[in-house]
C-alpha positions, 0 to 999 in steps of 0.5 A: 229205138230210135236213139240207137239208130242215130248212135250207129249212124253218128258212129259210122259216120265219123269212121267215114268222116274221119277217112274222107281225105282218102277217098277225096285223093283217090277221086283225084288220083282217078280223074288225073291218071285213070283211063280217059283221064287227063293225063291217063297212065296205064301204070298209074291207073294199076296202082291207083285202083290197088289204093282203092281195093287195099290201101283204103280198106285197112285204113278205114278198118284200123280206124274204125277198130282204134274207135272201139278198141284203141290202137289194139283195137285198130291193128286187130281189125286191119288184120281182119279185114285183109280177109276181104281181098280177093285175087281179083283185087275186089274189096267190100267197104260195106264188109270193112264197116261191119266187121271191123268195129266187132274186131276191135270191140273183141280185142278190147274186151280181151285185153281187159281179160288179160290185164285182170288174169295176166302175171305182172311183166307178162302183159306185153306179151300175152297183149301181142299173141292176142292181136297176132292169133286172134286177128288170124283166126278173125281173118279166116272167119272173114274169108271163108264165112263172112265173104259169102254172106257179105255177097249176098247182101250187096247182091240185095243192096244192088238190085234195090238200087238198079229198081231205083234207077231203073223206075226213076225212083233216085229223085224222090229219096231227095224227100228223105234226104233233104228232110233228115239233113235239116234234123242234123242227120246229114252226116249219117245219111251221107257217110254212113249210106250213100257213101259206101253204096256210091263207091261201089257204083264208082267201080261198076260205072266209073262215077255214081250221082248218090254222092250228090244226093246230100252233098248238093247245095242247091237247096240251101243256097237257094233258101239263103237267097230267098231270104236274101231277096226279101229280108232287107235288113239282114242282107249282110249276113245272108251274103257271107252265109251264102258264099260260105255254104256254097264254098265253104260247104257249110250245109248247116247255115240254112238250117235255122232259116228252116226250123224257125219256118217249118213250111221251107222243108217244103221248098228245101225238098222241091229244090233236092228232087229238081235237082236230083231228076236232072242228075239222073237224066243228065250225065252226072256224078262224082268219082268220090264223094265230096266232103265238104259240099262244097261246089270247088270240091265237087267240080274237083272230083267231077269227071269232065263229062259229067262237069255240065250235068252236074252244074245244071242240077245244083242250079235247077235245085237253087232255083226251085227251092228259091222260087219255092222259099220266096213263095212261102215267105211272101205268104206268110207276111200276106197272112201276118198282115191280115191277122195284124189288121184284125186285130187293129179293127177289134181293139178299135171297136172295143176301145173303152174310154179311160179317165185319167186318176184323179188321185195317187191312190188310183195310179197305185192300183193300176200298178201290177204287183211285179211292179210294185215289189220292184218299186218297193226295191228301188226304194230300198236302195238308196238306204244302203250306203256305196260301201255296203253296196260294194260289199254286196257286189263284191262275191258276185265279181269275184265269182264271175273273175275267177270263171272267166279267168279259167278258160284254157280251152273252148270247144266248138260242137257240131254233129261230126265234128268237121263242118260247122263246128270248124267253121265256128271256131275259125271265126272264134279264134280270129276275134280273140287274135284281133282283141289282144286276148292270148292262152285260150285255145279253140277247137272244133269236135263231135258232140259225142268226143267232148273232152273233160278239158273243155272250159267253155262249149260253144253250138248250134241251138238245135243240137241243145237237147243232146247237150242237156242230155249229157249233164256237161258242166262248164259254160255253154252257148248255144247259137243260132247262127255260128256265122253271126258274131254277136254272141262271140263279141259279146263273150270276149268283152266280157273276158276282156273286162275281167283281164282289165280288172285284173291288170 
């Protein structure tokens, strides 16, 4: 059960992922020309609000049909979805996602039919009037029955959220959020749910706070500067990650920081329901949601009212979670401290003296197996001459040439294939620049669009299950860290010596 929930999620969450860039320019388009905006156009607010009843719909809806059923798929579903335009120009988005995957499944199972029964140079044809007719008659089962059912449920979806707001419930979905973004489900949480409820608000109250539910990152950041405060020897690192997660919006970075101390979901949910209270009870809230989350991004989509509510919160949730981080941290030292001690003073008092062998024979005994075998080993060695060492050497190199020597492509995997993963392969893609090495190519995906052209696959060490999962057989890394640069320097030395041998 639980696997087909994170696969729905994961699927709407990149149709979302995918149609971001609209929803970002129909934020602008609003801030700038909207009624009370800065340079407000009573024309141009007509012709934004058209963008956002029609034109993102169908994109959204071909998009979604093209995921299912390729580009049939996709042009099936837009026809379908026009079904959700009303004379009062109201569109359901929640509508678009539902129906426009089972359009486009529809056209592929039929094209399917088509080929198998069709008579050869009639394909095209048949291809067409299957689009043409079946999206039509789609379309008036969309109008006519889909719509009504569809009212009802937002009708439910809105007074659950009125019964939120209205008994101050917003913040503590903050518990939820804060503790399913650390699992990677962030992307499912925020596109596939929050998404999609806060742009209906967007056209009821002109701006909705479910955008900064997720996309806050005041928690991280306030985990990160925590570790900051306190990790001494790693305050490099922790720097670069904080101004990439607060800039760069790259939620991921802090998670490792959590998963190797699970008690900082505590301070990771503190910091989310601080900052959602101050939301809610402050004028807050995004014209359209912020991807990444990124605090340029989210200023940029912020009304200029709501500039200064919003600003408090992401700094309240820091400042929780920090204090609650360093809380946490502090603890856990006191109590590593005290186990040590113990320790200590058991050994001290248990302590038998040892004399020293007498004889090789006693030396010997105190050797563990393992140990013997490899001294056994090492004895061997010098028996065999450089030649025959070489020999034995020899396949081992070669091997190891010819799989270096194949890498075309690499891959770098997150969750939606946008974020982190990006992230990494900027990074990757500077080094082998700077090292000289040309003709490998590094991209950034999903981890469930992997192509079969990928020589090598770099990710996160928490997403090492699903990769297994999917029996992948090229060369993969996974890392704790995609801003730490260790085990990507230490990966190109070695294509390096392979490229020097050669030469």
């Amino acid at each position: 059960m639980k696997q087909y929930i994170e696969r729905i999620g994961k699927f709407y969450s990149s149709i979302i992922l995918k149609s971001i860039g609209l929803f970002i320019a129909y934020g602008i388009l609003s801030i700038f020309f909207s009624a009370g905006g800065w340079f407000a156009s009573s024309e141009l607010e007509l012709v934004v609000e058209q963008f956002y009843s029609m034109v993102i719909p169908l994109l959204i809806s071909y998009v979604a049909g093209e995921r299912v059923g390729g580009v049939a798929g996709g042009l099936t579903a837009a026809i379908t979805c026009v079904g959700f335009f009303r004379v009062e120009g109201n569109s359901h988005m929640l509508g678009v996602l539902l129906i426009a995957p089972v359009a486009g499944l529809i056209t592929k199972k039929g094209l399917e039919k088509i080929k198998t029964y069709t008579a050869a140079g009639f394909e095209m044809l048949f291809s067409n009037l299957f689009i043409g007719i079946g999206g039509g008659l789609l379309f008036l089962v969309t109008y006519y029955w889909f719509n009504p059912v569809l009212e009802q449920i937002q009708t439910m979806l809105t007074w659950i959220l009125d019964q939120l707001f209205r008994y101050n419930l917003i913040p503590f979905m903050g518990i939820f959020i804060e503790s399913g973004k650390v699992m990677f489900l962030n992307n499912t949480i925020n596109h596939g749910l929050l998404v999609p409820l806060g742009m209906e608000q967007v056209q009821q109250m002109g701006s909705s706070i479910l955008f900064l539910l997720e996309a806050n990152p005041g928690p991280g950041f306030g985990i990160l500067f925590a570790h900051f405060l306190l990790k001494k020897e790693e305050k490099n690192n922790l720097l670069i990650n904080m101004g990439i997660q607060l800039f760069g919006g790259i939620h991921e970075l802090y998670f490792p920081y959590i998963l190797s101390n699970s008690k900082l979901f505590l301070a990771a949910i503190a910091g989310g329901v601080a900052g959602n209270f101050c939301f809610l009870l402050l004028p807050s809230g995004l014209i359209a949601p912020p991807s990444p989350g990124s605090i340029l991004t989210i200023l940029l989509l912020c009304p200029f009212k709501n500039i200064l509510g919003t600003l408090i919160g992401i700094i309240v949730s820091a400042v929780v979670s920090c204090l609650t981080a360093i809380i946490i941290i502090k603890g856990d030292s006191s109590e590593k401290k005290i186990v040590a001690n113990a320790a200590d003073l058991f050994v001290q008092n248990n302590s038998i003296e040892q004399t020293q062998p007498s004889s090789r024979e006693s030396v010997q005994e105190q050797i563990p197996d393992q140990e013997k075998e490899t001294a056994k080993k090492d004895n061997l060695c010098p028996l065999m001459g450089e030649e025959q060492r070489k020999g034995a050497m020899e396949p081992m190199i070669q091997e190891n040439s010819v799989k270096k020597n194949c890498v075309k492509k690499v891959y770098f995997v997150c969750q939606g294939g946008f974020g982190s993963s990006a992230m990494g392969a900027a990074i990757l893609r500077k080094k082998l620049r700077n090292s000289g090495l040309k003709g490998i190519q590094v991209c950034n995906t999903a981890i469930d669009e992997i192509p079969e052209d990928a020589d090598v696959i770099f990710c996160q060490k928490e997403i090492e299950p699903v990769i297994k999962k999917k029996n992948i057989n090229v060369e993969v890394h996974y890392l704790e860290n995609l801003s730490q640069s260790l085990e990507y320097e230490r990966w190109i030395s070695e294509l390096v010596k392979v490229e020097n041998c050669e030469n």
